[in-house]
N, C-alpha and C positions, 0 to 999 in steps of 0.2 A: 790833267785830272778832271776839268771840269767836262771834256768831252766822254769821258769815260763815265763821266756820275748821270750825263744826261742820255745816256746809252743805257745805263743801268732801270732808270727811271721810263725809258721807254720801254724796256723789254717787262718792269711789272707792269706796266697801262697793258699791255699787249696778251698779258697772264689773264688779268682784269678781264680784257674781252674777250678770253677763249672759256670764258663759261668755271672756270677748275676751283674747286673750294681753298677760298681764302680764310682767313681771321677773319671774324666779326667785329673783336675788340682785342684790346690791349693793355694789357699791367706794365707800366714803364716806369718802376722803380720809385726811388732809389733803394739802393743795398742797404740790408741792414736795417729796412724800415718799415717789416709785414710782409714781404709780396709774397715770400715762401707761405706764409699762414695763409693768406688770401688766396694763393693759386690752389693749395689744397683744398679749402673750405671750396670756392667758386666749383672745383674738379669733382666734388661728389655732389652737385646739384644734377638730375637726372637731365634737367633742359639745357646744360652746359657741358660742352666740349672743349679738354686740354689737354692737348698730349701729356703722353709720361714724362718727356723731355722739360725741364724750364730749363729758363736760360738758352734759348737756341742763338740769342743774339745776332739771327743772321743780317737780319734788315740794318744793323748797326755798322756790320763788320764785312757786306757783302762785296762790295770792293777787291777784300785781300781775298774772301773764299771762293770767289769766281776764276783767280788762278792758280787754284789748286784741288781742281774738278775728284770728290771723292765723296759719295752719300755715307758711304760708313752705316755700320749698324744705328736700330735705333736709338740706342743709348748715346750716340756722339751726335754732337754737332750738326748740325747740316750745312756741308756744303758749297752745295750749290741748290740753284733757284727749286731746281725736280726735286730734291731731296725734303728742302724746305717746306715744299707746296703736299708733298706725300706725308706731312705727319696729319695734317687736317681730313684726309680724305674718310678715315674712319668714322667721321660725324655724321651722324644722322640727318635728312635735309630739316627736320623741326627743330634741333640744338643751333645755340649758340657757340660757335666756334671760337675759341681765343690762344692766347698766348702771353708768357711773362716773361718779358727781360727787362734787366735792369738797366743796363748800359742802354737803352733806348730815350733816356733821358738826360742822361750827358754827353751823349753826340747829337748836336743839334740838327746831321743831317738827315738821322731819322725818319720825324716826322713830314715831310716830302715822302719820303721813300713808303710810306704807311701810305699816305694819300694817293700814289702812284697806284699802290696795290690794290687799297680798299676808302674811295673816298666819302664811304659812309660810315666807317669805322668811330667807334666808339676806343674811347681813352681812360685807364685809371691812373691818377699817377699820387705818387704818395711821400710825403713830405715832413723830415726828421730836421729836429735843433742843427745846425752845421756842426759843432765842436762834439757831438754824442753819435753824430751818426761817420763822421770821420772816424774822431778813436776808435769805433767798432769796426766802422771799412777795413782802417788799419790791422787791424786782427784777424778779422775775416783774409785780408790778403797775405799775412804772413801763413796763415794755417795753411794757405793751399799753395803755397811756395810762388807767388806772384811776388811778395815784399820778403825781403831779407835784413831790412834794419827792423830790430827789435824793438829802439826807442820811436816810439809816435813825434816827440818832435825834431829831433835829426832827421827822419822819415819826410816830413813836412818839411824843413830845410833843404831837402835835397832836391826840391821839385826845379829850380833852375838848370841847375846842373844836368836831371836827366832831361830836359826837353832840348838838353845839346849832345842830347845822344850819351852821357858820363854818368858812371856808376849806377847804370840798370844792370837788374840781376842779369847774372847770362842766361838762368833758364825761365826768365818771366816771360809768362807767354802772354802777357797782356800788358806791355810799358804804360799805356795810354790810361790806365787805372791808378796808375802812380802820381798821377797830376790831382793830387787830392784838390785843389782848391778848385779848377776846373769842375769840380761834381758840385760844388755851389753856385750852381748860377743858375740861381730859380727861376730870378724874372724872363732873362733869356732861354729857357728851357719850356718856360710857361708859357711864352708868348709864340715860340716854334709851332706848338702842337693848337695854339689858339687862332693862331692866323690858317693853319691846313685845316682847321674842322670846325672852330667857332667854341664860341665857349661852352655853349648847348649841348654839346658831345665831349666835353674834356668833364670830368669827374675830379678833382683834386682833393685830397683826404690828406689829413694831418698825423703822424702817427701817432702823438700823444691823446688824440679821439680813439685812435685805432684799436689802442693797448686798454683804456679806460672804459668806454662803449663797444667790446669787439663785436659783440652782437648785434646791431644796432648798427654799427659800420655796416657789416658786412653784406643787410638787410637791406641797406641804402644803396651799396653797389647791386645788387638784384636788382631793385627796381630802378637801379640805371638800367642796367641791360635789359630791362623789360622781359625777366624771369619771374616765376614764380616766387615772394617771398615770403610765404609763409609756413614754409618747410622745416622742421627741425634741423639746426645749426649745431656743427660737431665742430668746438672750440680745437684749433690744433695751435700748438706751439712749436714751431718747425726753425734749425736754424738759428740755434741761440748762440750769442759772442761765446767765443771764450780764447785762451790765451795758450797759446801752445809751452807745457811742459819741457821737451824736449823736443829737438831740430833734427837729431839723430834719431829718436827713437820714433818722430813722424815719420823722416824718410824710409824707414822701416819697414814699419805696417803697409805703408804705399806700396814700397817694391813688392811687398806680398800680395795685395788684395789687386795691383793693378801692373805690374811686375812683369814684360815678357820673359827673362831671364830665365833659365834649366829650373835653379831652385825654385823661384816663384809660380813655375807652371809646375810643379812635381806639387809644391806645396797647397796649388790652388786645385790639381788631381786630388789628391787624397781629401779634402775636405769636401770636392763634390760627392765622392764617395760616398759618405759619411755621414753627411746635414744634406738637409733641404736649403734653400737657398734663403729665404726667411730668416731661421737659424743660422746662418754664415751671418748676413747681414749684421742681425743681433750682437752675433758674441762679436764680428770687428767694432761695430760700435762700443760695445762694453769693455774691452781692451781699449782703444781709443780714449775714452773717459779716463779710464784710473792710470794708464803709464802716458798718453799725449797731453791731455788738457787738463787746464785747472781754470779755477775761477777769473775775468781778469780785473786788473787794476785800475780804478781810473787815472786817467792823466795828470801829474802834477798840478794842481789849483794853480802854480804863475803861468804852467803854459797854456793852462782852460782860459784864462784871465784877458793874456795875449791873444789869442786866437779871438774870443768872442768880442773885442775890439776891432782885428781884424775884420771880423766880420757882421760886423754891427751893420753898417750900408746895406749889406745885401739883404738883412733881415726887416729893416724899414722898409724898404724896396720892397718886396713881396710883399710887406703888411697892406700897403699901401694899392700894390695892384692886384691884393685878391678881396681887398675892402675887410681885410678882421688882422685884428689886433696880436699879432702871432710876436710883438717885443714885448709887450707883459708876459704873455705866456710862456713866450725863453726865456724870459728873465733880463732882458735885454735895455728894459728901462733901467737896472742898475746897471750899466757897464759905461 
């Protein structure tokens, strides 16, 4: 492996010096903690370029996509490297080019792979309570059928088990999302992307500033990026939790709106027919809301209680290597 990662790492230097438009910067998560509002908000800046795509995850995941050479339309994935390298080309040479994934921040091999690319690149990464931004992962990951235990902490309990390969879903297309506690590890996450760029270039943002000052965030990441920011700011709320209603009646609507099957190609004929694609969009959404989702629950307070002991170290640890006070601010000096 480690020959193949530094094969991987030569061939982006190699990208690097054949001139091809890379990322300028990077939104590296975590889940569930703005990056969908920030990609948006960043995406309608005229001097900033992001593809339609977030989540291309490939710099994370490039490894497993290099053996399975496939660009696929733009709406997937990319890839491989040409695929990757072709979403950025439409950028004007004055914008700033970027990209948001999330899993770029708990794979620590990342940021190397960023540096190989773009060793001037610019970082945002953005930073949720552990126990608020888990129980939401967790939900976020049952919706899209990555997690299949319902309860958040059996889900959490399980995470030995599956790192021996036991009781991961058979169709989770991402096992390595399952290691919930693995996504806490701030200081090692921090220090990844601060040893490949320097602190000068990492941006780190709190969500609880995020959600309270979203204006004022967001304004701040501009003049990271050295944009324009004194633009009017279209607040977006992209990507909200919520807790899936039924298991059945989500795999439903999927087979329909994403379905190769007879029915779900006859089903998805007739509606191009019919709507504009806007309007499709819409009403799955609007069915979505009232028969998949509902509001969700928080975590039972003894296992919020447990956890946030759990993970009390890791939150001093950060406080302490970004110099602010982030255990008052979780709450953390009571636990």
């Amino acid at each position: 492996m480690a020959g193949a990662e530094e094969e991987l790492l030569t061939e982006l230097r190699r990208v690097r010096a054949s001139g091809r438009r890379t990322p300028d910067f990077f939104i590296v998560g975590h889940a569930k903690c703005g990056t969908t509002a920030l990609y948006e908000m960043l995406q309608a800046h005229p001097q900033i370029y992001m593809p339609a795509i977030k989540e291309t995850q490939f710099l994370s995941r490039a490894l497993h996509y290099r053996e399975q050479p496939h660009a696929g339309p733009a709406t997937v994935r990319p890839r491989t490297l040409d695929a990757y390298l072709s979403l950025f080309a439409p950028a004007a040479p004055e914008q700033n080019a970027g990209e948001a994934s999330t899993d770029y921040l708990r794979t620590l091999a990342t940021a190397p792979r960023i540096a190989a690319l773009q060793p001037d690149a610019r970082i945002v990464a953005i930073f949720r309570e552990p126990v608020s931004f888990l129980s939401s992962l967790h939900l976020q990951l049952l919706q899209v059928g990555i997690e299949t235990e319902s309860d958040f902490a059996t889900a959490m309990e399980l995470e030995q088990e599956r790192s021996e390969g036991r009781k991961v879903p058979r169709r989770s297309g991402w096992p390595p999302a399952l290691m919930y506690s693995q996504h806490v590890r701030y200081v090692d996450q921090l220090r990844s992307y601060h040893d490949c760029f320097g602190r000068e270039r990492v941006l780190v943002l709190i969500y609880d500033d995020f959600r309270r000052e979203n204006e004022g965030a967001v304004r701040q990441v501009q003049r990271f990026l050295e944009v324009d920011d004194s633009l009017e700011i279209q607040r977006a709320e992209a990507n909200p939790t919520v807790r899936v209603r039924s298991r059945r009646a989500e795999r439903m609507l999927h087979s329909v709106s994403v379905g190769r099957g007879p029915v779900s190609v006859a089903a998805k004929t007739a509606m191009k027919a019919l709507t504009s694609e806007r309007l499709r969009r819409g009403a799955l959404r609007a069915v979505k809301r009232v028969v998949v989702e509902k509001e969700p629950q928080p975590p039972d307070e003894r296992v919020t209680q447990a956890l946030r002991r759990r993970f009390k170290g890791e939150v001093v640890a950060a406080s302490e290597y970004l110099g602010r006070d982030l255990v008052s601010l979780w709450g953390y000096d009571e636990v």
